[in-house]
C-alpha positions in Angstrom: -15.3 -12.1 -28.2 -18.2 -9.6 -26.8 -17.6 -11.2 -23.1 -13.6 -10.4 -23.3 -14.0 -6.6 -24.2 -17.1 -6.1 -22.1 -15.2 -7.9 -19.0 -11.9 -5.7 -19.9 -14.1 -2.6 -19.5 -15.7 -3.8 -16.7 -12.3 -4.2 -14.8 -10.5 -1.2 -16.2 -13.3 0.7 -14.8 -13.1 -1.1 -11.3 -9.9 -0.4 -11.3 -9.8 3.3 -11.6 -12.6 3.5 -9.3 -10.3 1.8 -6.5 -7.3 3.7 -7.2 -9.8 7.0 -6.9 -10.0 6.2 -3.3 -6.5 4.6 -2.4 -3.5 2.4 -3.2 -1.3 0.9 -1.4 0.2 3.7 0.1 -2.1 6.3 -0.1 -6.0 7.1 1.3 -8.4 9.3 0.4 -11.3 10.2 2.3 -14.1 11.1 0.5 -16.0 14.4 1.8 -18.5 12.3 3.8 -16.3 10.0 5.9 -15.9 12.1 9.1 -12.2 12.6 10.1 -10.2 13.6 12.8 -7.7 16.3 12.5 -6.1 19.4 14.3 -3.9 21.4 11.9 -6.9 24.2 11.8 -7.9 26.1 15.0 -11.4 26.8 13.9 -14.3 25.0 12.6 -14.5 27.5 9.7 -13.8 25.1 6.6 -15.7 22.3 5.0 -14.7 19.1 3.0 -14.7 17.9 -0.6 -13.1 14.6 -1.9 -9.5 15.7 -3.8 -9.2 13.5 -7.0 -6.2 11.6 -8.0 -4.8 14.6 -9.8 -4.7 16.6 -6.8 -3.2 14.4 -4.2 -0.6 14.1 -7.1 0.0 17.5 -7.3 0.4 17.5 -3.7 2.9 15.0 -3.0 4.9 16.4 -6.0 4.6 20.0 -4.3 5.6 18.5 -1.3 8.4 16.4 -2.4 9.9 19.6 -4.4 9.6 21.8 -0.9 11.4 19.1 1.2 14.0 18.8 -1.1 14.5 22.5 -0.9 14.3 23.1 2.5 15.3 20.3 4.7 18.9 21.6 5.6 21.7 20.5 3.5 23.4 18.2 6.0 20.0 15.8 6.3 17.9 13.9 4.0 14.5 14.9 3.1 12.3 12.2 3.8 10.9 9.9 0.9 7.3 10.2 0.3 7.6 6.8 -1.3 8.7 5.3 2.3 4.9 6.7 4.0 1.5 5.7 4.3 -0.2 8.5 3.5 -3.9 10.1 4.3 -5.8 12.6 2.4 -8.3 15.1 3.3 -10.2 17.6 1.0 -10.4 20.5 2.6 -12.5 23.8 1.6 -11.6 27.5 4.2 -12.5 30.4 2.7 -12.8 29.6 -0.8 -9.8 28.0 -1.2 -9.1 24.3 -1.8 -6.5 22.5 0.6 -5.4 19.1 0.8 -4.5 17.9 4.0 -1.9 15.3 4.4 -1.2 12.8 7.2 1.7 10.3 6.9 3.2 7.1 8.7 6.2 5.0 8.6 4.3 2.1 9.4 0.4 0.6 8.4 -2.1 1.1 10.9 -5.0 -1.5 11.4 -7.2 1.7 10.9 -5.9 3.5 7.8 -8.8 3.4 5.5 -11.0 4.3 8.7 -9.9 7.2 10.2 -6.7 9.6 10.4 -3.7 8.7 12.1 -3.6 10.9 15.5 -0.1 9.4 17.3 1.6 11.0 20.0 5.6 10.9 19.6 7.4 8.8 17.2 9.2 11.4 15.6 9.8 11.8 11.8 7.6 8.4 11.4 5.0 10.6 11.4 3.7 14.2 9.9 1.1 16.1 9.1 0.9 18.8 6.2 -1.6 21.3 4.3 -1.1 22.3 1.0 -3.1 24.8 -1.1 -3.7 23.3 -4.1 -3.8 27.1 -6.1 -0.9 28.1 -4.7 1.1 24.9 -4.4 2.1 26.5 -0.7 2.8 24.3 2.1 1.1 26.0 4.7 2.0 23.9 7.1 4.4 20.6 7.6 4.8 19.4 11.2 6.5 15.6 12.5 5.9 14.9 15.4 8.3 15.1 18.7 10.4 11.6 19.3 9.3 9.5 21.6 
């Protein structure tokens, strides 16, 4: 009887270690993992690894703004639908989350951050400040 609660432990513990760093949907890259990105013109910020509890925050931030601004004659688009990467990132003491986002699974999605050129609302990249709960920025790319 030991063996069964020890091995439930172990594997609820496993568990939320995994989904620390990703799902099936979502990636996050822990402070050390160097990334690629462009949404900040300077090299003035440094990283940290956003938990769970912020990258949920996030996406809910998000998901409210889209609703409230995408024009009332479109869609906004479901964060359910993307893959989505995560990036702590730390600019003048102040704690952002960057967000990256496809329609489709690439082969490197726990490696590195998505970087396509084109393929319109497939793809977007935001940056949320996690005091504020601003969107600071939310671009998709151009079509195709």
């Amino acid at each position: 009887m030991k063996w069964i609660i020890y091995f439930s432990c172990l594997l609820t513990t496993i568990q939320g270690l995994a989904q620390d760093s990703q799902d099936s949907k979502r990636m996050i890259f822990p402070q050390e993992t160097p990334v690629s990105f462009d949404l900040l013109p300077d090299s003035n910020w440094q990283r940290f690894t956003p938990s769970l509890a912020e990258i949920d925050s996030a996406d809910r931030y998000l998901m409210t703004w889209l609703s409230r601004e995408t024009p009332a004659d479109r869609n906004p688009p479901a964060l359910n639908l993307y893959y989505r990467q995560y990036v702590g990132i730390l600019r003048n003491g102040k704690r952002y989350v960057y967000i990256n986002a496809a329609c489709r699974k690439p082969d490197y999605f726990t490696k590195n951050t998505l970087y396509p050129r084109g393929g319109g609302n497939c793809y977007f990249r935001a940056l949320i400040d996690l005091k504020t709960n601003e969107v600071i920025t939310l671009l998709f790319n151009a079509p195709r």
